[in-house]
BAGUVO-307152 format. One line per 3 residues: number of its first residue (from 1); their letters; for each residue x, y, z of C-alpha. Coordinates in steps of 0.02 Angstrom, whole numbers, plus 32768, in hexadecimal, padded with zeros to 4 digits. Layout:
<recs>
NUM) A) X Y Z; ... .
</recs>
This chain:
<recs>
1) XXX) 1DB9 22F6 1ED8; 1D45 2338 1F63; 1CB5 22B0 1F97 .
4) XXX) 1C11 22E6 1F8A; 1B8B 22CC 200B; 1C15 2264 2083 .
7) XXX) 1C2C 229C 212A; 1CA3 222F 21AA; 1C6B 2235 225F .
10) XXX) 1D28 2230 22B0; 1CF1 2190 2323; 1D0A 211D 2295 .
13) XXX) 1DC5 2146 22B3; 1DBF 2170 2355; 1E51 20EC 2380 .
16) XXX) 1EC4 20FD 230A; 1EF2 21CF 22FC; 1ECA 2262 2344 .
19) XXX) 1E46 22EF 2320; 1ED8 2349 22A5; 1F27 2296 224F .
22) XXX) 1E6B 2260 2230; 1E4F 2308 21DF; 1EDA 2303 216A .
25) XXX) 1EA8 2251 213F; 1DE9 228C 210F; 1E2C 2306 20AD .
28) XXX) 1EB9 229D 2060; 1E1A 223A 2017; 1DA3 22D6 1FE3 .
31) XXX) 1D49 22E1 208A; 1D29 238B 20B6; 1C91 236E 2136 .
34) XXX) 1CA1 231B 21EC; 1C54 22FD 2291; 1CE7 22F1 2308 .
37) XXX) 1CB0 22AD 23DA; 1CDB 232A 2459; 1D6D 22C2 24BA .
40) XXX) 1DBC 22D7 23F9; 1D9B 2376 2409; 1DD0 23A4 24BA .
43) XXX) 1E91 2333 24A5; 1EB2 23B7 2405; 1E66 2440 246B .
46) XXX) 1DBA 249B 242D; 1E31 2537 23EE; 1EAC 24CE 2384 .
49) XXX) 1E19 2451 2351; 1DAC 24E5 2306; 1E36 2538 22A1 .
52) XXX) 1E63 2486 2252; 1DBA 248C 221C; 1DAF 2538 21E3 .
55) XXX) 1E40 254B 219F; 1E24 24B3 2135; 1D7D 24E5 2105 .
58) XXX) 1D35 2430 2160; 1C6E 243C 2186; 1C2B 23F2 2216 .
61) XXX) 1BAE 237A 21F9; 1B92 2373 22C5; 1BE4 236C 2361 .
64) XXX) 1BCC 22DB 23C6; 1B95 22E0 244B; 1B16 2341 24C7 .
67) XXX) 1A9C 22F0 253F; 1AA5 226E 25AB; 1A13 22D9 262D .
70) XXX) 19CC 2265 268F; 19FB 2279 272A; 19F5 220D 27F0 .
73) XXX) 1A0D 22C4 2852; 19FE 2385 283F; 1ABE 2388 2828 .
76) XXX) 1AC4 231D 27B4; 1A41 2357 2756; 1AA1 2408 274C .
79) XXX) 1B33 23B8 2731; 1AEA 2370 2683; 1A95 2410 2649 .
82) XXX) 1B38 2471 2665; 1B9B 23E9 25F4; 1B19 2403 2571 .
85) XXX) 1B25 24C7 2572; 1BDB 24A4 255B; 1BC1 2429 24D0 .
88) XXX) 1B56 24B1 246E; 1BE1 2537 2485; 1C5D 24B0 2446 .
91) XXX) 1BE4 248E 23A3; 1BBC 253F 2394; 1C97 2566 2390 .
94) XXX) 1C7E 24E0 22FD; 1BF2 253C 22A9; 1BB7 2474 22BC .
97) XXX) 1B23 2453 2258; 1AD9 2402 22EB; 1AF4 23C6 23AC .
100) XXX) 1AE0 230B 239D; 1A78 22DB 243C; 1A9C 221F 2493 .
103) XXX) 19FB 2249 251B; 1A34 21D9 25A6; 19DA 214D 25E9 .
106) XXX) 19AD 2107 269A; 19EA 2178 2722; 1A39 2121 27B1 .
109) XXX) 19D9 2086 27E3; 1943 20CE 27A5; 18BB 204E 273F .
112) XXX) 1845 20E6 2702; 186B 20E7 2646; 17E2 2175 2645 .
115) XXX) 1829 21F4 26BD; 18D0 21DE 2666; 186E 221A 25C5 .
118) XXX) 183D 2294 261B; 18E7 22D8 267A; 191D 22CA 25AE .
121) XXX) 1899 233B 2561; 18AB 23BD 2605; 1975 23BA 2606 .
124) XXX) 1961 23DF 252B; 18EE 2470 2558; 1951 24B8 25DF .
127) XXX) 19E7 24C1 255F; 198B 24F5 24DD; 1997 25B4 24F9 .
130) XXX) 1A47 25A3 24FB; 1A51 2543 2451; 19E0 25C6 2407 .
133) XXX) 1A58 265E 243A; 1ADE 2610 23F0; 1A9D 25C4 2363 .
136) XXX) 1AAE 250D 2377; 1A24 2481 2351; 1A12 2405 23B9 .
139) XXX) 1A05 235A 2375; 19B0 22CA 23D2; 1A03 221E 2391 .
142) XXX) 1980 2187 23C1; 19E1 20FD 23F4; 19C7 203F 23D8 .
145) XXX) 194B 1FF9 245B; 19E3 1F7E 24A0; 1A2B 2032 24DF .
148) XXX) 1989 2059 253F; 19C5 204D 25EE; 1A7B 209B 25D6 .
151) XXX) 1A7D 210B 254D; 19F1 213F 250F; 193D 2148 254F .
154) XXX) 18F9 2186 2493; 18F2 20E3 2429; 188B 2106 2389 .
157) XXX) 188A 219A 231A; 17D3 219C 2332; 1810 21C7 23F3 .
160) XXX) 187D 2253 23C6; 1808 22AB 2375; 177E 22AD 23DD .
163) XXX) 1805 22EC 2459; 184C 236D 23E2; 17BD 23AA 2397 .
166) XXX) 176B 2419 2429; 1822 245B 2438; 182C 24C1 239C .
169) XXX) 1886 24B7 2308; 1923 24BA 2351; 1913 2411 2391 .
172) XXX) 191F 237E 2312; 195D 22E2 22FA; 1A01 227A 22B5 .
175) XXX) 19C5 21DD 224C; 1A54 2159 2286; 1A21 20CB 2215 .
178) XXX) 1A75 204B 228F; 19E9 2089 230D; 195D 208C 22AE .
181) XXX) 1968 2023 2221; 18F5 1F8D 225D; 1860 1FF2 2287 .
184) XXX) 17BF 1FD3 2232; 177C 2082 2234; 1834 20CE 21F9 .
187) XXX) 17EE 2108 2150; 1751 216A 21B2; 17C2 21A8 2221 .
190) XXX) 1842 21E6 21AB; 17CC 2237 213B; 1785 229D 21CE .
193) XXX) 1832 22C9 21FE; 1832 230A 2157; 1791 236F 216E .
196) XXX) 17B2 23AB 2203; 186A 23F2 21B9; 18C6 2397 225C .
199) XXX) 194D 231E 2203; 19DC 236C 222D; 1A72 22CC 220E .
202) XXX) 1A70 2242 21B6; 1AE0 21C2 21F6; 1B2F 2116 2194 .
205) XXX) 1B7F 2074 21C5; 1B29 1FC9 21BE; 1AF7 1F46 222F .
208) XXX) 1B49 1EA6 2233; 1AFD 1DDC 2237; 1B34 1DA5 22BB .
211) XXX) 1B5C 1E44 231F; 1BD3 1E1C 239B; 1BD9 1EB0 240A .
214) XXX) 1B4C 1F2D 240E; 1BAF 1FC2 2424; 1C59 1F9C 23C1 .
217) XXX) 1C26 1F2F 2343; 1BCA 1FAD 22A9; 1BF9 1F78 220F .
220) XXX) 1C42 1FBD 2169; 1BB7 200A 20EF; 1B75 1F67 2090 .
223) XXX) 1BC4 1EF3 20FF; 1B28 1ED0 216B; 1A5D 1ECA 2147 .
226) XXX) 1A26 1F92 2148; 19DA 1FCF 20AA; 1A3C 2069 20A1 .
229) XXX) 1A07 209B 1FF7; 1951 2075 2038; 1957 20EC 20BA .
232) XXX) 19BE 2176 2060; 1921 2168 1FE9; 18C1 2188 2087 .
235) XXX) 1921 221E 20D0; 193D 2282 2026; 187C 226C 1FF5 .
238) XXX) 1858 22B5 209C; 18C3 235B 2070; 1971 2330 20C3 .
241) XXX) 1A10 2329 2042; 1AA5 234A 20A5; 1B34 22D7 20DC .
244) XXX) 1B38 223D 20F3; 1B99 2217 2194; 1BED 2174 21AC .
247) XXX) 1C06 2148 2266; 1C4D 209A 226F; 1C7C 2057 2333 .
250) XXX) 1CEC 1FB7 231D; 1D59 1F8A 2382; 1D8F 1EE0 2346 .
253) XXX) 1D7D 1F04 2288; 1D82 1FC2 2241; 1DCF 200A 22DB .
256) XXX) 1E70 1F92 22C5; 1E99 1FC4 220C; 1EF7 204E 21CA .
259) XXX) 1EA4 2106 21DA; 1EBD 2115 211C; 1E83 206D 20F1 .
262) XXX) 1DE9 2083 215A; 1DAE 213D 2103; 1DD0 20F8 2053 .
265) XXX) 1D5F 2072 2068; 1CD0 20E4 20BA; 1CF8 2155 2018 .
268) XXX) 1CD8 20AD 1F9F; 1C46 2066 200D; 1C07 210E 2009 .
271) XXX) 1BFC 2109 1F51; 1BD0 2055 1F31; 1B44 202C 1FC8 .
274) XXX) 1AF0 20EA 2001; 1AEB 2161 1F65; 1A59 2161 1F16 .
</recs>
Protein backbone atom coordinates (compact mmCIF):
# COMPACT_ATOMS: atom_id res chain seq x y z
CA UNK A 1 0.00 0.00 0.00
CA UNK A 2 1.52 3.31 -1.25
CA UNK A 3 2.27 5.93 1.83
CA UNK A 4 0.78 9.05 1.56
CA UNK A 5 2.47 12.34 2.20
CA UNK A 6 6.03 10.29 3.13
CA UNK A 7 8.97 11.18 1.35
CA UNK A 8 12.59 9.53 2.44
CA UNK A 9 15.56 11.84 1.90
CA UNK A 10 18.21 8.88 0.86
CA UNK A 11 20.78 10.20 3.75
CA UNK A 12 18.89 8.42 6.35
CA UNK A 13 20.37 5.28 4.63
CA UNK A 14 23.10 6.64 3.25
CA UNK A 15 25.44 3.82 4.96
CA UNK A 16 23.88 0.95 4.56
CA UNK A 17 22.86 0.63 0.38
CA UNK A 18 23.22 2.31 -2.52
CA UNK A 19 21.06 4.93 -4.48
CA UNK A 20 19.25 1.65 -6.42
CA UNK A 21 19.01 -0.94 -3.03
CA UNK A 22 17.57 2.16 -1.04
CA UNK A 23 15.07 2.63 -3.84
CA UNK A 24 13.80 -0.78 -3.95
CA UNK A 25 13.59 -0.69 -0.16
CA UNK A 26 11.25 2.71 -0.25
CA UNK A 27 9.25 1.16 -2.52
CA UNK A 28 9.20 -2.30 -0.88
CA UNK A 29 7.37 -0.16 2.00
CA UNK A 30 4.93 2.16 -0.26
CA UNK A 31 7.41 5.02 -0.68
CA UNK A 32 7.19 6.43 -3.95
CA UNK A 33 8.77 10.03 -3.16
CA UNK A 34 12.63 10.74 -2.31
CA UNK A 35 15.35 13.22 -1.99
CA UNK A 36 18.48 11.28 -2.86
CA UNK A 37 22.37 13.54 -2.08
CA UNK A 38 24.33 14.00 -5.13
CA UNK A 39 27.52 11.65 -4.15
CA UNK A 40 24.34 8.91 -4.19
CA UNK A 41 23.65 10.12 -7.15
CA UNK A 42 27.00 10.50 -8.92
CA UNK A 43 28.35 6.44 -7.53
CA UNK A 44 24.95 5.11 -9.63
CA UNK A 45 25.70 7.65 -12.28
CA UNK A 46 23.05 10.68 -13.03
CA UNK A 47 21.85 8.51 -16.33
CA UNK A 48 21.16 5.18 -14.48
CA UNK A 49 19.94 7.18 -11.25
CA UNK A 50 17.18 9.13 -13.32
CA UNK A 51 15.74 6.13 -15.16
CA UNK A 52 15.45 4.21 -11.65
CA UNK A 53 13.39 6.98 -10.82
CA UNK A 54 11.43 7.32 -13.85
CA UNK A 55 10.97 4.21 -14.63
CA UNK A 56 9.59 3.55 -11.20
CA UNK A 57 7.45 6.45 -11.23
CA UNK A 58 9.59 7.87 -7.77
CA UNK A 59 9.02 11.85 -7.25
CA UNK A 60 11.64 13.86 -6.07
CA UNK A 61 10.93 15.61 -3.09
CA UNK A 62 14.56 17.53 -3.57
CA UNK A 63 17.95 17.07 -4.38
CA UNK A 64 20.40 17.76 -1.86
CA UNK A 65 22.47 19.72 -2.19
CA UNK A 66 23.51 23.22 -3.93
CA UNK A 67 25.38 26.05 -2.27
CA UNK A 68 28.07 26.24 -0.21
CA UNK A 69 29.04 30.17 -2.08
CA UNK A 70 30.99 31.81 0.11
CA UNK A 71 34.04 32.07 -1.07
CA UNK A 72 38.18 33.23 0.31
CA UNK A 73 39.23 34.01 -3.64
CA UNK A 74 37.85 34.73 -7.21
CA UNK A 75 38.55 31.03 -8.03
CA UNK A 76 36.98 29.79 -5.60
CA UNK A 77 34.18 31.75 -5.78
CA UNK A 78 33.71 30.43 -9.57
CA UNK A 79 34.48 27.31 -8.59
CA UNK A 80 31.19 27.24 -6.25
CA UNK A 81 28.83 28.89 -8.72
CA UNK A 82 29.84 26.36 -11.42
CA UNK A 83 29.03 23.34 -8.83
CA UNK A 84 25.71 24.93 -8.28
CA UNK A 85 24.83 25.30 -12.08
CA UNK A 86 25.68 21.67 -12.15
CA UNK A 87 23.57 20.81 -9.17
CA UNK A 88 20.46 22.54 -10.93
CA UNK A 89 21.05 20.53 -14.22
CA UNK A 90 21.31 17.39 -11.95
CA UNK A 91 17.74 18.39 -10.18
CA UNK A 92 16.35 19.58 -13.33
CA UNK A 93 17.42 15.60 -15.04
CA UNK A 94 15.22 14.65 -11.83
CA UNK A 95 12.36 16.95 -12.66
CA UNK A 96 13.35 17.55 -8.64
CA UNK A 97 10.76 19.51 -6.97
CA UNK A 98 13.43 21.64 -5.62
CA UNK A 99 17.44 22.30 -5.29
CA UNK A 100 17.96 22.00 -1.57
CA UNK A 101 20.50 24.87 -0.77
CA UNK A 102 23.24 24.24 2.35
CA UNK A 103 24.57 28.29 1.77
CA UNK A 104 28.02 27.85 3.17
CA UNK A 105 29.40 29.55 6.01
CA UNK A 106 32.73 31.40 6.90
CA UNK A 107 35.04 31.55 3.97
CA UNK A 108 38.59 30.80 4.75
CA UNK A 109 39.70 32.46 7.98
CA UNK A 110 37.28 35.03 7.50
CA UNK A 111 35.22 36.45 10.94
CA UNK A 112 32.62 38.68 8.77
CA UNK A 113 29.40 36.68 9.27
CA UNK A 114 27.84 39.65 7.17
CA UNK A 115 29.85 39.54 3.98
CA UNK A 116 29.38 35.79 3.97
CA UNK A 117 25.53 36.68 3.84
CA UNK A 118 26.20 38.55 1.41
CA UNK A 119 28.65 36.25 -0.99
CA UNK A 120 25.30 33.81 -0.23
CA UNK A 121 22.53 36.06 -1.52
CA UNK A 122 25.02 37.25 -4.69
CA UNK A 123 26.26 33.51 -5.54
CA UNK A 124 21.94 32.49 -5.36
CA UNK A 125 21.35 35.36 -7.77
CA UNK A 126 24.08 34.68 -10.10
CA UNK A 127 22.59 31.05 -10.48
CA UNK A 128 19.37 32.01 -10.59
CA UNK A 129 19.02 32.57 -14.39
CA UNK A 130 20.22 29.26 -14.87
CA UNK A 131 17.61 27.60 -12.45
CA UNK A 132 14.94 29.59 -14.19
CA UNK A 133 15.85 28.18 -17.84
CA UNK A 134 15.68 24.96 -16.66
CA UNK A 135 13.05 24.95 -14.40
CA UNK A 136 14.43 24.21 -11.05
CA UNK A 137 13.59 26.09 -7.61
CA UNK A 138 16.01 26.77 -5.54
CA UNK A 139 15.51 26.02 -1.96
CA UNK A 140 17.43 27.79 0.84
CA UNK A 141 17.57 25.29 4.00
CA UNK A 142 18.41 27.58 7.31
CA UNK A 143 20.60 25.72 9.32
CA UNK A 144 20.88 25.43 13.18
CA UNK A 145 22.88 28.43 14.62
CA UNK A 146 25.67 25.71 16.02
CA UNK A 147 26.38 25.37 12.02
CA UNK A 148 26.98 29.14 11.65
CA UNK A 149 30.62 29.21 10.98
CA UNK A 150 30.91 25.90 8.75
CA UNK A 151 27.84 25.25 7.10
CA UNK A 152 25.60 27.59 6.97
CA UNK A 153 25.65 31.38 7.37
CA UNK A 154 21.45 31.53 7.18
CA UNK A 155 20.26 30.44 10.71
CA UNK A 156 16.53 31.36 11.09
CA UNK A 157 13.75 31.04 8.66
CA UNK A 158 13.08 34.61 9.35
CA UNK A 159 16.78 34.94 7.56
CA UNK A 160 15.93 33.03 4.55
CA UNK A 161 13.28 34.92 3.68
CA UNK A 162 14.37 38.19 3.87
CA UNK A 163 17.15 36.74 1.62
CA UNK A 164 14.76 34.99 -0.73
CA UNK A 165 12.21 37.32 -0.99
CA UNK A 166 13.85 40.18 -3.28
CA UNK A 167 14.91 37.10 -5.42
CA UNK A 168 11.61 36.14 -6.84
CA UNK A 169 9.46 33.42 -6.52
CA UNK A 170 11.75 31.02 -7.54
CA UNK A 171 13.66 31.26 -4.48
CA UNK A 172 12.12 29.71 -1.25
CA UNK A 173 12.82 27.91 1.54
CA UNK A 174 13.06 24.09 3.05
CA UNK A 175 11.53 24.00 6.71
CA UNK A 176 14.11 21.34 8.38
CA UNK A 177 12.42 21.08 11.74
CA UNK A 178 15.81 19.98 13.37
CA UNK A 179 16.97 23.64 12.35
CA UNK A 180 14.37 25.58 13.28
CA UNK A 181 12.36 24.07 15.75
CA UNK A 182 13.49 26.16 18.91
CA UNK A 183 12.87 29.52 17.49
CA UNK A 184 10.48 31.82 19.13
CA UNK A 185 9.25 33.62 16.07
CA UNK A 186 8.91 30.02 14.00
CA UNK A 187 5.09 30.33 13.83
CA UNK A 188 5.45 34.23 12.29
CA UNK A 189 7.88 33.09 10.19
CA UNK A 190 6.17 30.08 8.85
CA UNK A 191 2.99 31.75 8.24
CA UNK A 192 4.77 34.39 6.08
CA UNK A 193 6.49 31.64 4.29
CA UNK A 194 3.10 30.69 3.65
CA UNK A 195 2.06 34.13 2.36
CA UNK A 196 4.70 34.74 0.51
CA UNK A 197 4.10 31.02 -1.40
CA UNK A 198 8.11 30.18 -0.68
CA UNK A 199 7.88 26.70 1.37
CA UNK A 200 9.14 24.58 -0.92
CA UNK A 201 10.26 21.09 1.58
CA UNK A 202 9.32 20.10 4.56
CA UNK A 203 11.79 18.08 6.26
CA UNK A 204 11.31 15.42 9.56
CA UNK A 205 13.50 13.79 12.13
CA UNK A 206 13.69 14.82 15.81
CA UNK A 207 16.11 16.12 18.13
CA UNK A 208 17.46 14.14 20.81
CA UNK A 209 18.08 14.96 25.00
CA UNK A 210 21.11 14.69 25.34
CA UNK A 211 22.41 15.12 21.74
CA UNK A 212 25.62 13.65 21.52
CA UNK A 213 26.98 14.75 18.27
CA UNK A 214 25.58 17.77 16.48
CA UNK A 215 25.84 16.54 13.10
CA UNK A 216 25.23 12.60 13.43
CA UNK A 217 23.13 12.33 16.21
CA UNK A 218 19.14 13.37 14.78
CA UNK A 219 16.83 11.27 16.13
CA UNK A 220 13.88 8.99 15.08
CA UNK A 221 10.41 10.94 14.68
CA UNK A 222 9.07 11.01 18.44
CA UNK A 223 12.17 9.96 19.92
CA UNK A 224 13.39 13.50 20.89
CA UNK A 225 11.52 17.00 22.04
CA UNK A 226 10.21 18.63 18.45
CA UNK A 227 6.55 19.13 18.20
CA UNK A 228 6.22 17.71 14.85
CA UNK A 229 2.51 17.67 14.75
CA UNK A 230 2.80 21.38 16.06
CA UNK A 231 4.65 22.53 13.28
CA UNK A 232 2.94 20.42 10.50
CA UNK A 233 -0.13 22.47 11.91
CA UNK A 234 2.03 25.43 11.15
CA UNK A 235 3.23 24.61 7.58
CA UNK A 236 -0.23 23.23 6.15
CA UNK A 237 -2.20 26.39 7.63
CA UNK A 238 0.30 28.43 5.78
CA UNK A 239 -0.68 26.66 2.30
CA UNK A 240 2.12 23.88 2.04
CA UNK A 241 0.74 20.00 1.92
CA UNK A 242 3.30 18.03 0.25
CA UNK A 243 5.74 15.41 1.62
CA UNK A 244 6.96 15.04 4.46
CA UNK A 245 10.68 14.23 4.17
CA UNK A 246 12.44 12.34 6.81
CA UNK A 247 16.24 13.05 6.87
CA UNK A 248 17.69 11.25 9.86
CA UNK A 249 21.91 11.53 10.21
CA UNK A 250 22.96 8.82 12.86
CA UNK A 251 25.71 7.36 12.86
CA UNK A 252 25.77 5.43 16.09
CA UNK A 253 21.99 4.56 16.18
CA UNK A 254 19.78 4.56 12.77
CA UNK A 255 22.72 4.41 10.49
CA UNK A 256 23.89 0.91 12.14
CA UNK A 257 20.47 -0.97 11.67
CA UNK A 258 19.16 -2.75 8.85
CA UNK A 259 18.04 -0.53 5.65
CA UNK A 260 14.62 -2.28 5.93
CA UNK A 261 14.31 -2.01 9.57
CA UNK A 262 15.18 1.65 9.46
CA UNK A 263 12.31 2.70 6.48
CA UNK A 264 9.62 0.64 8.27
CA UNK A 265 9.99 2.48 11.28
CA UNK A 266 10.06 6.04 9.43
CA UNK A 267 6.77 4.51 7.70
CA UNK A 268 5.18 3.78 11.49
CA UNK A 269 6.67 7.02 13.10
CA UNK A 270 5.38 8.67 10.19
CA UNK A 271 1.95 7.59 11.00
CA UNK A 272 1.98 7.64 14.76
CA UNK A 273 4.13 11.14 15.63
CA UNK A 274 3.72 13.66 12.15
CA UNK A 275 0.25 13.05 10.47
CA UNK A 276 -2.10 15.20 11.42
Amino acid sequence: MQVEGLSINLATIREQCGFAEAVDICLKHGITSIAPWRDQVAKAGLDEAVRIVKSNGIKLTGLCRGGFFPAANEGDWQKNLDDNRRAIDEAAAFSADCLVLVVGGLPGASRDIVAARQMVFDGIAAVLRHAQAAGVKLAIEPLHPMYAADRSCVNTLGQALDMCEPLGEDVGVAIDVYHVWWDPDLANQIARAGRMKRIFAHHICDWLVPTKDMLLDRGMMGDGVIDLKGIRRMVEAAGFFGAQEVEIFSAETWWKRPADEVIATCVERFRSCCQI
